[in-house]
C-alpha positions as CSV (number, residue, x, y, z in Angstrom):
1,X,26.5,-59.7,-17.0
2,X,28.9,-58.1,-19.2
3,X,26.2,-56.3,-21.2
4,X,24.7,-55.1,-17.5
5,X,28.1,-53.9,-16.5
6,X,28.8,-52.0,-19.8
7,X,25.4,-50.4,-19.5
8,X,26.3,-49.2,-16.1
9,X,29.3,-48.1,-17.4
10,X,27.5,-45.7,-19.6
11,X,24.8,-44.4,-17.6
12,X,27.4,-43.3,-14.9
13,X,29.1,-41.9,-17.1
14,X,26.2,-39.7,-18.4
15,X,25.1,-39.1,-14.9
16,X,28.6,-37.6,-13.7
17,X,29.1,-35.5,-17.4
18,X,28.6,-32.4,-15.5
19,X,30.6,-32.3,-12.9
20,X,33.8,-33.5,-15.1
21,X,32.9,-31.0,-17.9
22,X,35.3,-28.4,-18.8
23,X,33.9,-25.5,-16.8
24,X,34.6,-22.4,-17.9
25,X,35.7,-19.2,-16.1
26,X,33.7,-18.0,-13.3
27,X,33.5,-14.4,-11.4
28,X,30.9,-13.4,-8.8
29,X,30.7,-9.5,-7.6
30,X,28.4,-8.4,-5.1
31,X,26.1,-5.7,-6.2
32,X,24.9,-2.7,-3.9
33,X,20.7,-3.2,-4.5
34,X,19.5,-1.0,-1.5
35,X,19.4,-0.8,2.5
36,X,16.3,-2.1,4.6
37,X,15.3,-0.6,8.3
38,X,13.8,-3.1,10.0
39,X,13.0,-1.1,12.9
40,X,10.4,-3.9,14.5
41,X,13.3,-7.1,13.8
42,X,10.2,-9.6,15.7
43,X,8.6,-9.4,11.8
44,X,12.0,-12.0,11.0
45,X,10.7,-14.8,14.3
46,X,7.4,-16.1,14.5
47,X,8.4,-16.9,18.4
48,X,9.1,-13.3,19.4
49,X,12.6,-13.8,19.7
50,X,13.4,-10.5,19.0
51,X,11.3,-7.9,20.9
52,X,12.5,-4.4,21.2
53,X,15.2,-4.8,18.6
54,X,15.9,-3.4,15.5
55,X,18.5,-4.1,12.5
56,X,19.8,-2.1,9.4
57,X,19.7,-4.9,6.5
58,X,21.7,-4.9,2.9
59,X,20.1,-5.6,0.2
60,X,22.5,-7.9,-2.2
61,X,22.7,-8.5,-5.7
62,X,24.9,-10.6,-7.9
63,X,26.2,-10.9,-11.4
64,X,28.3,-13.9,-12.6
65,X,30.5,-13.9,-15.5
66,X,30.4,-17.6,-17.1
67,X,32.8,-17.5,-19.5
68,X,31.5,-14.7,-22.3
69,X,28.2,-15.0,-20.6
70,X,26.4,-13.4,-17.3
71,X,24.2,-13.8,-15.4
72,X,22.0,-11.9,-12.4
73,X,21.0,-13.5,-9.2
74,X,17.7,-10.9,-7.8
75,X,17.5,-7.4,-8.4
76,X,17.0,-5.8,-5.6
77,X,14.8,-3.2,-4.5
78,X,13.1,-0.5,-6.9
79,X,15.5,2.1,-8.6
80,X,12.6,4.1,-8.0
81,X,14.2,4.4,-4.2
82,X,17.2,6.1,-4.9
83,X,18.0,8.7,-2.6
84,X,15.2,8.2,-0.1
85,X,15.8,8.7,3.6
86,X,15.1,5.9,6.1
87,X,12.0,6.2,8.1
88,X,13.2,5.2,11.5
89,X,9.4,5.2,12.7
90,X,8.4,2.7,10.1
91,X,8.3,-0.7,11.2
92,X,10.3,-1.3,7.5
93,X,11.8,0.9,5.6
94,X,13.9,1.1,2.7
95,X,16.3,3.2,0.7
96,X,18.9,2.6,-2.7
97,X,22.1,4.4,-3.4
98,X,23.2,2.7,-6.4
99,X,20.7,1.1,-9.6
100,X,22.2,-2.0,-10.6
101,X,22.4,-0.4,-14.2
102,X,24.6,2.0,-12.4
103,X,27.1,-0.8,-11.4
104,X,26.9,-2.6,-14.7
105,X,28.1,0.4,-16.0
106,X,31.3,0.4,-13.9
107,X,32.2,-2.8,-14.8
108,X,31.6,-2.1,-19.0
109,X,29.2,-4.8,-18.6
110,X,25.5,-3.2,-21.3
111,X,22.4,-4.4,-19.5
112,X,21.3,-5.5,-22.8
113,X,23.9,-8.5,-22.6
114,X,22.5,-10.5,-19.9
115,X,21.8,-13.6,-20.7
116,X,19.8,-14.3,-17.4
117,X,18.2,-13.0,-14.9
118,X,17.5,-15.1,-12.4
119,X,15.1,-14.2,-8.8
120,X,15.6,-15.9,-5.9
121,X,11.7,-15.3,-4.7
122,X,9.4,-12.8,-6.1
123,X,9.4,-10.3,-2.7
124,X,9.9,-6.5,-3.8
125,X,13.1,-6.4,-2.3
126,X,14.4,-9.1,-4.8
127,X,12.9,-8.0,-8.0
128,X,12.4,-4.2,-7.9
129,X,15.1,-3.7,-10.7
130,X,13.8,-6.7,-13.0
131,X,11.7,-4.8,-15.5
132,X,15.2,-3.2,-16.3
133,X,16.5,-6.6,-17.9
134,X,13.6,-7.9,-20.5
135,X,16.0,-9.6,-22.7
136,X,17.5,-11.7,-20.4
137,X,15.8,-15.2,-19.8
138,X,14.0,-15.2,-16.3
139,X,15.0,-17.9,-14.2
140,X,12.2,-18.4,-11.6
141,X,11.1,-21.0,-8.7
142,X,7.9,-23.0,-10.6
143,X,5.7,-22.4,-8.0
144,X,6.4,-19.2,-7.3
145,X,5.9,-18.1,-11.1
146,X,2.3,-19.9,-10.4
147,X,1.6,-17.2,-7.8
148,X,2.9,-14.3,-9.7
149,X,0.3,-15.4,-13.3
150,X,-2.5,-16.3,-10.9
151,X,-5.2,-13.7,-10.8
152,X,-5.5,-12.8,-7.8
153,X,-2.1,-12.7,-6.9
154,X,-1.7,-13.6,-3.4
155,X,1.2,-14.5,-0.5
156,X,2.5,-10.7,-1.1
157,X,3.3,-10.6,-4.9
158,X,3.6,-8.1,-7.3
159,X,3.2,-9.0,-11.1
160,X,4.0,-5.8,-12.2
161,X,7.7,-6.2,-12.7
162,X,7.3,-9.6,-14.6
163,X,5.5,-8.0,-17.6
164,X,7.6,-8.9,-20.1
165,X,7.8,-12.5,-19.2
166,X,4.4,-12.4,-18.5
167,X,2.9,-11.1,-22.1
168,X,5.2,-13.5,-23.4
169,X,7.5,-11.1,-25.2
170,X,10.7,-12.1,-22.8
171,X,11.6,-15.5,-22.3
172,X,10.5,-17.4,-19.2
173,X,11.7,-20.8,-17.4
174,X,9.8,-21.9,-14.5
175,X,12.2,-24.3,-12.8
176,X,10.9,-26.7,-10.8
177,X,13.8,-28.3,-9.2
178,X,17.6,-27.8,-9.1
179,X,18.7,-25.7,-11.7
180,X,22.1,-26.2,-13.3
181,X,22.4,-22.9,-15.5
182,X,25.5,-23.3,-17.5
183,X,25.2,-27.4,-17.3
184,X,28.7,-27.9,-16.2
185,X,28.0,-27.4,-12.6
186,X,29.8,-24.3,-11.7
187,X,25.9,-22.5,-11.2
188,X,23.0,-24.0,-9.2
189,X,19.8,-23.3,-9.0
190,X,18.7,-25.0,-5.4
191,X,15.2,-25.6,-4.8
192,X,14.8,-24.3,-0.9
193,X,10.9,-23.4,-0.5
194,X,9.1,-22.5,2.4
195,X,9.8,-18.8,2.7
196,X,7.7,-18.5,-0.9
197,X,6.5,-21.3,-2.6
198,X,9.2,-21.5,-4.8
199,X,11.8,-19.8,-3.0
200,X,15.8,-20.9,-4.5
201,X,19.2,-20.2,-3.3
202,X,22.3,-20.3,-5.5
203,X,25.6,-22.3,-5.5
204,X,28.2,-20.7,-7.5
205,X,31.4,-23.2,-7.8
206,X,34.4,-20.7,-7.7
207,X,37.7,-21.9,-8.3
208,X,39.1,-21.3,-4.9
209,X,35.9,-22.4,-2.9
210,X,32.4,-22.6,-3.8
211,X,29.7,-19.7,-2.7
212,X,26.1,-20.6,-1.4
213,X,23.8,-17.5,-1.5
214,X,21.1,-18.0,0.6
215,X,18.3,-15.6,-1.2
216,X,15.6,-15.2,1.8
217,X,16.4,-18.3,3.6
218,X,17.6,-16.6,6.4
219,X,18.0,-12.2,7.0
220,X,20.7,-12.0,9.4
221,X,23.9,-14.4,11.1
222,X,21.4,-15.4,14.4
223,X,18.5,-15.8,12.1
224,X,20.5,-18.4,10.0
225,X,22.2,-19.8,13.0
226,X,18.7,-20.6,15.4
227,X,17.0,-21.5,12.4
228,X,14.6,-18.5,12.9
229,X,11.3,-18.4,10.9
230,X,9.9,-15.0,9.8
231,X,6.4,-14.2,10.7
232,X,5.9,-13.7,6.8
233,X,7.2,-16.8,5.6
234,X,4.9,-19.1,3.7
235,X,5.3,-22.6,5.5
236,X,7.6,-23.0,8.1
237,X,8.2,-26.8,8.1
238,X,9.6,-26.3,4.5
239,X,11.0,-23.6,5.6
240,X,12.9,-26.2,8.1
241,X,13.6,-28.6,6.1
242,X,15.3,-26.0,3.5
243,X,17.7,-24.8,6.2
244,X,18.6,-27.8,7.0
245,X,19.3,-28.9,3.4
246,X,21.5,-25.8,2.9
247,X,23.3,-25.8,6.0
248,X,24.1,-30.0,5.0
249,X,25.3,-28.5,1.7
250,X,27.5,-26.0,3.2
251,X,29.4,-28.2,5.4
252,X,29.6,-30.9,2.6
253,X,31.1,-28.9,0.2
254,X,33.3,-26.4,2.4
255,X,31.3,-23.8,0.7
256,X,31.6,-19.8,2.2
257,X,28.1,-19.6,3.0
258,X,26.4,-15.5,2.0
259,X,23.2,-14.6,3.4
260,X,22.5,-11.6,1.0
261,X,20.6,-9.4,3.8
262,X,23.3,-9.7,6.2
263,X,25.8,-6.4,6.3
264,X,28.6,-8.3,7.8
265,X,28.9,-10.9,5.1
266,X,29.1,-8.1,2.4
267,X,33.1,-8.4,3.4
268,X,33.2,-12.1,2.5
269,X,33.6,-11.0,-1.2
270,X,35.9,-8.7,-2.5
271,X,34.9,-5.1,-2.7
272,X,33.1,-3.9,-5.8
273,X,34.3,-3.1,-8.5
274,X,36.9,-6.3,-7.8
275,X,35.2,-10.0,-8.5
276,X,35.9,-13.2,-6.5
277,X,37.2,-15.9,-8.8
């Protein structure tokens, strides 16, 4: 019995290591990575629930300071963007002000020093920027890397700006579950598919109260709050059960919850240049 108790003892002990490890110091800024027009907002419900209505969407990036390291979470859409006006005929459109390099640049932070780069899904809008990064480590959903290296690509992926991972001159890991980045718990990788295969979100444990970014899993506040499934999402009973993980999560852990298309949450971190902590 003793010996039973005293190898309990140990594997709890191992199973809880990372949540009492010394974590190191975290920041979190929002990155500018482009505006979308969605001038036809019933392409976000697959029961019409939108008809006639339209909605100017950000487009959010964000890099993490761990300690010495960083980190991205998406890039955004192409830097190839800059500058171009808004087609309000479109059914989507989409524009950028700023390149993330730009930003970096603000915040004396060289592109070259990333040490990952992490996607929540591999839509356009979310990696447009990651050819930019090819020494970082890519930090992408396993089944969604399956789609991107398939030949054909299908479910509205472009391989293009995976090259480098690709060719196998950057590094690659496909994660297949939750993620811990740092492996002290302060980032989270959180598996959340349905809107791609592999779709993630991210929980970054700040010391004043933990952020959950919610990558695709929801566009906009009434999106997120009926549980709204896009037209172009890849299964919608994942999609579901994914929302209501993350919602579960949220209210579990207090968290501020950030869903990176939604303009009004922009104000729920500091403004750039400054950094939550």
């Amino acid at each position: 019995m003793r010996k039973l108790l005293s190898l309990m003892a140990i594997s709890i002990g191992l199973a809880s290591s990372p949540a009492i490890a010394q974590q190191a110091e975290v920041k979190l800024w929002r990155l500018d990575c482009g505006t979308v027009a969605a001038n036809d907002l019933n392409a976000f419900s697959d029961t019409k629930a939108y008809t006639g209505k339209s909605k100017q969407l950000a487009s959010s990036c964000y890099l993490i300071q761990h300690g010495s390291d960083y980190m991205l979470w998406d890039t955004g859409l192409p830097a190839a963007m800059k500058g171009k006006p808004l087609d309000s005929k479109a059914a989507m459109d989409a524009t950028v002000t700023l390149t993330i390099k730009e930003q970096l640049a603000t915040l004396n932070v060289d592109p070259a020093s990333i040490k990952y780069v992490a996607v929540s899904h591999y839509h356009f809008d979310h990696i447009g920027q990651l050819a930019d990064f090819p020494g970082a480590t890519l930090l992408v959903g396993k089944n969604d890397w399956q789609v991107v290296t398939t030949d054909p690509v299908t479910y509205g992926a472009d391989p293009k700006p995976f090259e480098a991972w690709i060719k196998g001159g950057s590094k690659v890991e496909a994660v297949a579950n939750d993620k811990d980045v740092f492996g002290d718990g302060s980032v989270t990788m959180l598996r959340l598919p349905g809107h791609t295969p592999g779709h993630n979100g991210l929980l970054v444990r700040l010391k004043r109260k933990p952020v959950l970014l919610t990558g695709d899993l929801a566009h906009f506040s009434e999106n997120y709050k009926s549980n709204g499934v896009p037209t172009f999402n890849y299964d919608r009973a994942e999609t579901l059960a994914s929302l209501d993980r993350f919602k579960k999560l949220a209210d579990n852990l207090g968290a501020t919850v950030i869903i990176q298309h939604e303009p009004a949450d922009i104000k729920k971190l500091p403004a750039f240049p400054q950094a939550a902590e």
